[in-house]
N, C-alpha and C positions, 0 to 999 in steps of 0.2 A: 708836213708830209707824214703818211703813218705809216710806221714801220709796217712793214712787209709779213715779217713773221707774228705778231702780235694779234690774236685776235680779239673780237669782242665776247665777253661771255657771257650769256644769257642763261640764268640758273633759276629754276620754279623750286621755290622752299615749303609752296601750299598752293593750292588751289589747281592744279590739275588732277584728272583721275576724280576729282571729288567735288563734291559743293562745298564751300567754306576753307577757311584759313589760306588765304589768296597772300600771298608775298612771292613776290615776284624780283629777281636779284641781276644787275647792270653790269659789267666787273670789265673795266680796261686798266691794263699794266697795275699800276697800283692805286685806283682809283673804283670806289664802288657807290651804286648809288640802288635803292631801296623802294622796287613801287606797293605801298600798302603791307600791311601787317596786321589777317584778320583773325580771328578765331572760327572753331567750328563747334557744334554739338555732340554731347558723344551721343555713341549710337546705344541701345539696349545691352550690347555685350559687355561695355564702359561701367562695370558697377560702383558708384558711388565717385565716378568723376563727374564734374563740373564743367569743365571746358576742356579743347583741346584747341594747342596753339601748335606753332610750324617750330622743329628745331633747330635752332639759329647756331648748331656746334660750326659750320662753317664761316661765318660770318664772327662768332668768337672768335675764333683759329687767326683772324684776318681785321680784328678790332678797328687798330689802326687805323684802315683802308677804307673803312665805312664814312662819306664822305654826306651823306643826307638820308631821310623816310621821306619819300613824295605820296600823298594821300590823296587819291582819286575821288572817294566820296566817302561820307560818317557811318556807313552800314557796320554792322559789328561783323561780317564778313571778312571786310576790310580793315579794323581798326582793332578790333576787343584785343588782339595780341599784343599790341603796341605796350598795356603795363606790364605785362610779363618780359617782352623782349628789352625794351628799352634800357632798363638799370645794366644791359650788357655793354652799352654802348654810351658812357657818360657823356653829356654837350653834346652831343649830334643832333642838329638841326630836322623839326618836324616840319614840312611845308604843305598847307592845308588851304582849300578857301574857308570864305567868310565863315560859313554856315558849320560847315566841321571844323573849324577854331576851336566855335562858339560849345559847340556836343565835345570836342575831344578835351579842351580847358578843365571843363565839369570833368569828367574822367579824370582828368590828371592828378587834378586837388585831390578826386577820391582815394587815389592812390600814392598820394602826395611825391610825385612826379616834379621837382622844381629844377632838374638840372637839363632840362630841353627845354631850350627855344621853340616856342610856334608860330612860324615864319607864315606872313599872305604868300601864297601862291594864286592866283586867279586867272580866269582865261582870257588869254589876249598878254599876259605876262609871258618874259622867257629868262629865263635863270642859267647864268654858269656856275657848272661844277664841277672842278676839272677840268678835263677831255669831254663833257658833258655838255649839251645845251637844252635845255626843258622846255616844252613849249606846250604848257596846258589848252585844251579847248572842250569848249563847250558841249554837252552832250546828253539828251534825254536820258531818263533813270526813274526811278520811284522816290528819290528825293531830290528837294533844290540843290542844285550849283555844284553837280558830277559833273565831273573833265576825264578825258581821256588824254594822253601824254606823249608827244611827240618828244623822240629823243634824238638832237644830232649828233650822231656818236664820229670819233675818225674813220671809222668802216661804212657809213652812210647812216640812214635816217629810218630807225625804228618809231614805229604807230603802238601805243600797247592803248584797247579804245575803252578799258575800265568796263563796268557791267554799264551797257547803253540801248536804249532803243530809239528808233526815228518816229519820235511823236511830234505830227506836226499842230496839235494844240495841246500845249502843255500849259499845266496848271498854273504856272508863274509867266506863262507868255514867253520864254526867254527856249527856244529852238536852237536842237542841234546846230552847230557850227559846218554847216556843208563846204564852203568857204576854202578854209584853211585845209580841212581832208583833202580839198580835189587840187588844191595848190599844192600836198605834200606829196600827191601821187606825182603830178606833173615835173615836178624836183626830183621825184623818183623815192622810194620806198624799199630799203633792205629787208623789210623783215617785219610783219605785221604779225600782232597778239592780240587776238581776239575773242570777246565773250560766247561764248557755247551752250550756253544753258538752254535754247529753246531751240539749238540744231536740227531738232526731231520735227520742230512743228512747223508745216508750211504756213505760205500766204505771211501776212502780216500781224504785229503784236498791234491788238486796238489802243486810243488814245486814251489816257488815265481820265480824259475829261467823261467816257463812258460811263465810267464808276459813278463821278455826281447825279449823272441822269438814272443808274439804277438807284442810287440814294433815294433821289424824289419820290418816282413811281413806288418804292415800296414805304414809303412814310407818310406819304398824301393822303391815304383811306383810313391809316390806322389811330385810333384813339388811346392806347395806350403806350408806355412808354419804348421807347426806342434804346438797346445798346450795340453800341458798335465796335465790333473786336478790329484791332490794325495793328502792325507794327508800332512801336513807339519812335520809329524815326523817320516815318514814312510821312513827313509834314503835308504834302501836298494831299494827302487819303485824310488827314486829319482838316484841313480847309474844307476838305471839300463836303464834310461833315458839319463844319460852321456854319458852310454854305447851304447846305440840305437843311438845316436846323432855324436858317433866319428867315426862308422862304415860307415854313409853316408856322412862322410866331415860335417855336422851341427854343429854350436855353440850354448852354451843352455843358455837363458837369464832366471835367478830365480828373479817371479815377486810374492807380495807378502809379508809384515812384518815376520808373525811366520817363512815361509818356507825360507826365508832368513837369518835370524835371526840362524833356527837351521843347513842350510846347511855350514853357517860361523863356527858353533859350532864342525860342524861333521867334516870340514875340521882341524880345530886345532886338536881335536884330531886322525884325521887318521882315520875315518871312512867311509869319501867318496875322492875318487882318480879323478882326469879328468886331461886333459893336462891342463896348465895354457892358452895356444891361442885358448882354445876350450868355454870360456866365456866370453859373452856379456853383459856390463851394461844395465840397463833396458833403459837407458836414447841414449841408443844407437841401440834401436829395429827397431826405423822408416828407421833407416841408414844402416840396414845387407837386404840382396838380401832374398826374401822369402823362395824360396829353400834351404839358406843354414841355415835355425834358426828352432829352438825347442823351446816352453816356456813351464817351470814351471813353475807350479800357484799352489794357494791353491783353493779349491772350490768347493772339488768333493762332497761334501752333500748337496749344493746350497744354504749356508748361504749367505744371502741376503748384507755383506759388505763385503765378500771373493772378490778375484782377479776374479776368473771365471763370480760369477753374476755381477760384475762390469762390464765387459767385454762384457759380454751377453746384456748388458744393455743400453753399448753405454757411460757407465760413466768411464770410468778406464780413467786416466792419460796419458800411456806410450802407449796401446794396445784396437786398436777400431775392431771387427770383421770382418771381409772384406771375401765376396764369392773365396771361391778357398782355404779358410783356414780350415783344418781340427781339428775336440777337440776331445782327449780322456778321458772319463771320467776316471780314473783307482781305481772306488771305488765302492761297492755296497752301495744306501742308507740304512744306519742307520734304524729303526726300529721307522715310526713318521717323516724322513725326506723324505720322499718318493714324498709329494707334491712338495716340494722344489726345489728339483733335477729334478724333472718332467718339474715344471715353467723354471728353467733354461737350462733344454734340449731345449726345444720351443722355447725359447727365442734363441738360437745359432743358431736354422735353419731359423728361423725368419732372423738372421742377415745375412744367406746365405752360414756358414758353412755349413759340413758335420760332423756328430758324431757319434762316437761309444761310447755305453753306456754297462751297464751292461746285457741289452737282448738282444746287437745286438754283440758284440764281447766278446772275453774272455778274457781283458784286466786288469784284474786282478784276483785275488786270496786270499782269505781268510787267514789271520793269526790263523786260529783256526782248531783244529783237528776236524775231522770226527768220522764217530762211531767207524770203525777200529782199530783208533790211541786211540781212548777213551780205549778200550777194550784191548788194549797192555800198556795205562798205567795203569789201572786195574790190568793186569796180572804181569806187573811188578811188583809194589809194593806192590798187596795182602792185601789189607785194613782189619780191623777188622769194623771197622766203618765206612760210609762214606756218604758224604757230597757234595751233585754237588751244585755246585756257580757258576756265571757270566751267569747269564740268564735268558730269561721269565720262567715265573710258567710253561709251557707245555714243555720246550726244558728240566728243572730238573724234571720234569715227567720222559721223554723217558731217559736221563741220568741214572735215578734211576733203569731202568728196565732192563738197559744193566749192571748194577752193578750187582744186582743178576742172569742175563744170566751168568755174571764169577763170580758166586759163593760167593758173600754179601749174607746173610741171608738179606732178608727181611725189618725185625723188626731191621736189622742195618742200614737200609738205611732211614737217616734222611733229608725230603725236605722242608725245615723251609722257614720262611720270614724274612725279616728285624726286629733284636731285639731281633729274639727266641733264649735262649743261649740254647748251646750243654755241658752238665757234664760228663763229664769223668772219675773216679776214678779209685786208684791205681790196684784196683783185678779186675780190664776190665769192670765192669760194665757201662751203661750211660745211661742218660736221657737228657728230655728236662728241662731245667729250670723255673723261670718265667719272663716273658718278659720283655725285659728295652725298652725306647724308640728310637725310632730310624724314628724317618717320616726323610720329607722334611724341609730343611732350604733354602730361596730363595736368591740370590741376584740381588738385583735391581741395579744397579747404584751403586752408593758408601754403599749401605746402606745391612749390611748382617743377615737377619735374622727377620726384621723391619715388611718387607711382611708376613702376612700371612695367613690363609684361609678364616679368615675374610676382609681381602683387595680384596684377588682372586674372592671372590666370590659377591662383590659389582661390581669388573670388570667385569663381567660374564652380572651380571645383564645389568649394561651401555650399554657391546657391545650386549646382544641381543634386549635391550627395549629400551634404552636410557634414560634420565635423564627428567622432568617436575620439573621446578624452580619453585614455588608458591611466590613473594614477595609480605608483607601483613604493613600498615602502621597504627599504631594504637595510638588511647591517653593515654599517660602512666596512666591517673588518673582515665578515664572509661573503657579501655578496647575494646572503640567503634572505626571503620575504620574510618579513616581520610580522605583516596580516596581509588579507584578502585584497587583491585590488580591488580599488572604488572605478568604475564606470560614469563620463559623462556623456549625454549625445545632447547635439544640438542639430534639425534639420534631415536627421537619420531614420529615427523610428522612438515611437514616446517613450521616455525612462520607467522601466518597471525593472525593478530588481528579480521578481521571480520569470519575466520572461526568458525562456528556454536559448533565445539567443542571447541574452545579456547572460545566462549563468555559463554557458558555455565558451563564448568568448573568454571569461574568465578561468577557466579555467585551462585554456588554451592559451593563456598570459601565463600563469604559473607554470605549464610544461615549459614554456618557451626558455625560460629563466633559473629554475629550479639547476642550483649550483651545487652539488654536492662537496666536501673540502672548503678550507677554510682561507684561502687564497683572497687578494684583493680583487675586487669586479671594476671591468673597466665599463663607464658608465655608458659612454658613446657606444659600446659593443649591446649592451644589455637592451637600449632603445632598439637599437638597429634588429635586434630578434625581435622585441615586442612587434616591431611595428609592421615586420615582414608576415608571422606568423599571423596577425590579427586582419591583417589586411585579404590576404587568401583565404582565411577561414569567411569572411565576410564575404566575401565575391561568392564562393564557394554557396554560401547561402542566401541572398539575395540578388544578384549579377549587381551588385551597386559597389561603387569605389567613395567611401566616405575618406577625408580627411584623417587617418588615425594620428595623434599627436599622442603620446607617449612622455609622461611627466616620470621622471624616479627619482624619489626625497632618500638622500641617505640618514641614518639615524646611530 
C-alpha cells in the first residue's frame, strides 16, 4: 500500500527547454532511479567549450539513493554525459540494450570507467528496482534497438517513450511495440513523457527506408565517386549506404574514428551486414577506380575536426575533394549548427564537388515522430498527466496543445524546465514542486565543471573588446613609478607606441598614480585607480570596453 503523503518525483536534469543533454530523474522515498544521461553542444556563445553535460548537484546531494542509469538508446544526446556524470555515483548499475552495451563499453574503456556494471536491459525484459518496475519496449528511432520505458511506480504507471517515431518499415525489420503501449493505456497510465522535437510538423515523419531509395536515384547516373556524410551512430543510414553501394557494384570505404569505431561495434554484434569484398581500407581509397567507391564519413553538422570538414578543407589524410565527386549530406543541421554545415556546404563546392544537402534533396529523414504519431501515442496510452520533453520551449508548447486536442485536461498538461520537479501522489493528485538545480556544467579540455559563467563571460568580453595590459613599475618604499608604463593590447587596436591613444592612456596611468610622499602604497588600491581611470578614458575614446588588467611589479 503507498503511503498517502509520499509522492512520486519526476525531476528533468536536461533535455527540456533544449535539444540535447536529456536525463530524466524517478525519486520515491528513498529510492531513485535514472533515464539517460546525454550531453549537448555548446552553442557560439560557449567559447572554447567542448561539451556541455546536465548538473548532477542534486543527485550528488542524494548519492546514496541512486539506485540505476536506464539507457534508452546510444545517441550521444542520451549517453555522452554518462563519463562525466558517473565517477559521482561509484557501482551503480548501467542497464542498456545490446547495441548500446556494445557503443557505450567502447566509451567506457575510453574513459576508463571500470567500477559500473553494464547490465542487458532489452525489450520484453522487466527489472525491479526498489518501488520500481522497468518495462522497456520496443520503439522506432534512427538507431537499432531504442526502447522507450514503462515505469510501475506505487503512484501508477509512468510511459517515458525515449526519442521514437512509428516507422512502419524500419530498416532492421523489428517495429515499434504497439502491443504493450495499448495494454499500458488500458491498465491505465499516470503520466506520459514524451518526445517533442517534431511537435511543429504535421502529418507524419516518412520511413528511414525513403533515405535508401533517395541513396539509389542519386548514385545510379553518377560516375564518380560517391561520400556520404551521417551520424556515426546512426547504423541503419550507415546499411543503408552498403545497401545503396552493392546494388551499383561500389565498395564502401568508412573514414572517420567514432563512425569506424561503431560500424566495428555493429558488425560484432550483427547489426550491420555487407559482403566481406564490398570494403575498402581507407588507406586504399587513392587505389579503387572512382566509379566503383562510396565513403562514409562523419560530418554532417560541419564539426570543424569531423571527416567531412577535413575533407572540405583540403586537410584530411586519406581523401582530398576532387570536381566530379559528389557529397551527400544525410543529416538536417542541429539547432545552432546551421553556420557550420553552411561553411562546410561552401567549402565542397569550392572544392568542385556537387552536393545535396538538406534543401536540395531528401536524403534523409528524421528519427522523430510528427504530430500524427504524437497524437496515436496519446491515444494509445491515455495519460492522466503529461509531460512533453526533448525539446525547445515552442516545439513543448505545440506538443501541450495536441495533448489536450486528445483529451489531457489542460491543468494536466505540465511544460516545466530544467529542475522543475513533477509530484505525484497515490489518490492521482499533482503538483509542481520546488525547483532543484540543474544549469549548465562545461567541459573544457580535461577539466569538467572548472568553466563557469564567470570564465564564459570574461571570454565574451576578450573576443568582443579585447584585452589592454597596463604594466606599472614602482618603489616598494614610496609607492612613486620608477619608469614609463609599458602597454600591451591584444584584440583592441594594433600596438604602436606613438599612437595618440597608446601615449595618452599612458599618461593617464601615471596621473592616476602619481603618489607624492614617501608612505607605503597599497598595491590592491594602486590597480583599482589604474584600471578605473583607464578604463573611462578608453570608452571615452572609442565607446569599446576592452578587458584592462593592470600588472604593478614592486622594485
Amino acid at each position: 500500500m503507498a503511503d498517502p503523503n509520499r509522492p512520486l518525483r519526476i525531476i528533468p536534469l536536461g533535455g527540456v527547454g533544449e535539444i540535447g543533454k536529456n536525463m530524466y530523474v524517478f525519486e520515491y522515498g528513498d529510492d531513485i532511479v535514472v533515464i539517460d544521461c546525454g550531453l549537448m553542444f555548446p552553442d557560439e556563445e560557449m567559447f572554447g567549450i567542448d561539451l556541455v553535460v546536465p548538473d548532477v548537484t542534486y543527485l550528488r546531494e542524494r548519492r546514496d539513493q541512486v539506485r540505476a542509469f536506464l539507457i534508452t538508446h546510444a545517441h550521444e544526446d542520451h549517453v555522452g554525459g554518462l563519463p562525466y556524470v558517473l565517477p559521482n555515483f561509484p557501482g551503480v548499475p548501467v542497464y542498456a540494450s545490446t547495441l548500446a552495451r556494445g557503443l557505450l563499453g567502447a566509451k567506457f574503456k575510453e574513459h576508463r570507467l571500470t567500477d559500473h556494471p553494464l547490465v542487458a536491459l532489452e525489450p520484453g525484459d522487466e527489472l525491479e528496482i526498489g518501488p520500481f518496475r522497468a518495462i522497456p519496449f520496443r520503439i522506432g528511432h534512427s538507431i537499432p534497438d531504442a526502447m522507450g520505458i514503462a515505469l510501475r511506480t506505487p503512484v501508477g504507471t509512468v510511459v517515458h517513450t525515449g526519442d521514437f517515431k512509428f516507422d512502419h518499415t524500419p530498416v532492421d525489420g523489428k517495429p515499434s511495440d504497439f502491443a504493450t503501449l495499448a495494454r499500458l493505456g488500458q491498465e491505465g497510465v499516470i503520466c506520459l513523457l514524451s518526445d517533442s522535437t517534431r511537435a511543429e510538423n504535421p502529418g507524419y515523419t516518412p520511413s528511414e527506408r525513403t533515405v535508401g531509395e533517395a541513396f539509389r536515384e542519386i548514385i545510379e547516373p553518377l560516375e564518380g565517386r560517391v561520400i556520404v556524410a551521417t551520424f556515426a551512430s546512426n547504423i541503419a543510414r550507415i546499411q543503408q549506404v552498403f545497401d545503396a553501394a552493392e546494388a551499383f557494384g561500389r565498395k564502401v570505404a568508412v573514414v572517420g574514428r567514432s563512425m569506424e569505431q561503431n560500424v566495428r561495434i555493429a558488425v560484432d554484434l550483427g547489426y550491420l551486414r555487407y559482403p566481406s569484398s564490398g570494403v575498402v581500407a581507407k588507406d586504399q581509397i587513392s587505389q579503387t577506380p572512382p566509379g566503383r567507391l562510396v565513403i562514409a564519413t562523419t560530418g554532417a553538422q560541419g564539426e570543424p575536426m569531423s571527416g567531412l570538414a577535413r575533407m572540405a578543407n583540403r586537410d584530411h589524410r586519406f581523401v582530398e575533394i576532387e570536381p566530379g565527386d559528389t557529397v551527400i549530406v544525410s543529416a538536417s543541421p542541429i539547432p545552432g549548427n546551421e553556420e557550420y554545415v553552411a561553411r562546410t556546404i561552401d567549402n565542397l563546392f569550392k572544392a568542385g564537388a556537387n552536393v545535396y544537402y538538406h534543401t536540395i534533396k531528401r536524403a534523409h529523414v528524421s528519427g522523430h515522430a510528427s504530430q500524427e504519431e504524437l497524437k496515436l501515442m496519446l491515444g494509445l496510452t491515455r495519460p492522466r498527466y503529461f509531460i512533453p520533453i526533448h525539446g525547445e520551449f515552442r516545439m513543448m508548447v505545440q506538443h501541450g496543445r495536441l495533448a489536450v486536442e486528445m483529451g489531457v485536461r489542460p491543468e494536466n498538461v505540465f511544460i516545466i524546465e530544467n529542475g522543475q520537479p513533477i509530484e505525484i501522489y497515490p489518490d492521482g493528485r499533482a503538483r509542481r514542486g520546488t525547483p532543484v538545480p540543474a544549469g549548465y556544467v562545461f567541459v573544457d579540455g580535461l577539466s569538467v565543471g572548472d568553466v563557469g559563467e564567470v570564465v564564459l563571460r570574461d571570454r565574451r568580453a576578450l573576443a568582443a573588446d579585447g584585452m589592454f595590459i597596463v604594466v606599472v613599475t614602482v618603489d616598494k618604499q614610496t609607492g612613486n613609478l620608477v619608469s614609463r608604463p609599458e602597454i600591451v593590447t591584444r584584440g583592441f587596436v594594433p600596438l604602436n607606441e606613438r599612437d595618440p591613444l597608446i601615449t595618452e592612456a599612458a599618461e593617464r596611468v601615471v596621473a592616476a598614480i602619481e603618489n607624492p610622499g614617501d608612505h607605503i602604497s597599497e598595491i590592491a588600491l594602486l590597480k583599482s585607480q589604474i584600471k578605473e581611470s583607464v578604463s573611462r578614458f578608453l570608452y571615452e575614446q572609442t565607446k569599446r570596453r576592452p578587458m584592462v588588467l593592470p600588472v604593478v611589479v614592486e622594485v
